[in-house]
GUVEXTOR-804888 format. One record per residue (C-alpha): residue in one letter; residue number from 0; y negated, x negated, z negated. Coordinates in nm, 4 decimals. Layout:
REM residues N
REC   residu   num          v          u          w
REC        A   NUM          Y          X          Z
...
//
This chain:
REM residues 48
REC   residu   num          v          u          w
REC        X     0    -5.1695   -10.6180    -9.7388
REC        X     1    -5.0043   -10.3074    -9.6617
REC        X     2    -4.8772   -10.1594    -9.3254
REC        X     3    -5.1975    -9.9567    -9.2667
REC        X     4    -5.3674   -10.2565    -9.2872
REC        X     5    -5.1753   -10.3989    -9.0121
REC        X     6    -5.2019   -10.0913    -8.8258
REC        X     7    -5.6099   -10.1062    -8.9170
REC        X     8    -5.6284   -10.4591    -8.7745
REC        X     9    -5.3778   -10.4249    -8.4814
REC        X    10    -5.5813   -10.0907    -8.3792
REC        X    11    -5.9103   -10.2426    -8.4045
REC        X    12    -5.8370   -10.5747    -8.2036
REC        X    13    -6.1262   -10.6006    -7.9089
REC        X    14    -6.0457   -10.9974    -7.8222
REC        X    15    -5.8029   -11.1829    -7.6366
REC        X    16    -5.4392   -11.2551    -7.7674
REC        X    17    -5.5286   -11.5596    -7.9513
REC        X    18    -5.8165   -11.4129    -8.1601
REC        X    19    -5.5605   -11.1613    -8.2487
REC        X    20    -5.2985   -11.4547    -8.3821
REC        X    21    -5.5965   -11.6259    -8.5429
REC        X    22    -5.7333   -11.2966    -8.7604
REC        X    23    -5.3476   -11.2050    -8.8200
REC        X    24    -5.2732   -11.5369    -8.9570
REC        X    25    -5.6145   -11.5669    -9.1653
REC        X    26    -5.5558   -11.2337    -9.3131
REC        X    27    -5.1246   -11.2253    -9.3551
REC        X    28    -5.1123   -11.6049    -9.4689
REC        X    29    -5.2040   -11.7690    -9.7994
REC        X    30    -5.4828   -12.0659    -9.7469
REC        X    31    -5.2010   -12.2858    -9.9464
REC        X    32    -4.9266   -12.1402    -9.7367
REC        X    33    -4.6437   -12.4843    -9.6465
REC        X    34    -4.4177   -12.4594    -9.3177
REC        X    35    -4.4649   -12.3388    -8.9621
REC        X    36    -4.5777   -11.9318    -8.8997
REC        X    37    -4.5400   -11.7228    -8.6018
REC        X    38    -4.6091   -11.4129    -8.4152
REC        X    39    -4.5162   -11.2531    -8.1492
REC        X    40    -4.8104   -11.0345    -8.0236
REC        X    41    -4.8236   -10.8085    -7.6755
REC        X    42    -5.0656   -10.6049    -7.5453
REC        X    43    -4.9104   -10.2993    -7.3301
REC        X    44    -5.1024   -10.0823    -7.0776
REC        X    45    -5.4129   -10.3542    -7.1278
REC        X    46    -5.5747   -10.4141    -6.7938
REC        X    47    -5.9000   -10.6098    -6.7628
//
């Protein structure tokens, strides 16, 4: 995956925080991937 895909993803994001982590991590990470991932996500300017 490339930047613009990240950008794609990141720009077309309409759920919470945690569906973002989940689609980052099911798209970024191998299904065989070993050892502990993170992210740090934000949204800025978001008001419900």
């Amino acid at each position: 995956m490339s930047l613009s895909d990240l950008t794609d993803l990141l720009t077309g994001a309409t759920g919470g925080l945690d569906q973002l982590c989940s689609t980052l991590i099911s798209q970024f990470a191998p299904a065989s991937a070993q050892g502990d991932i993170a992210i740090l996500a934000a949204r800025i300017g978001y008001t419900a």
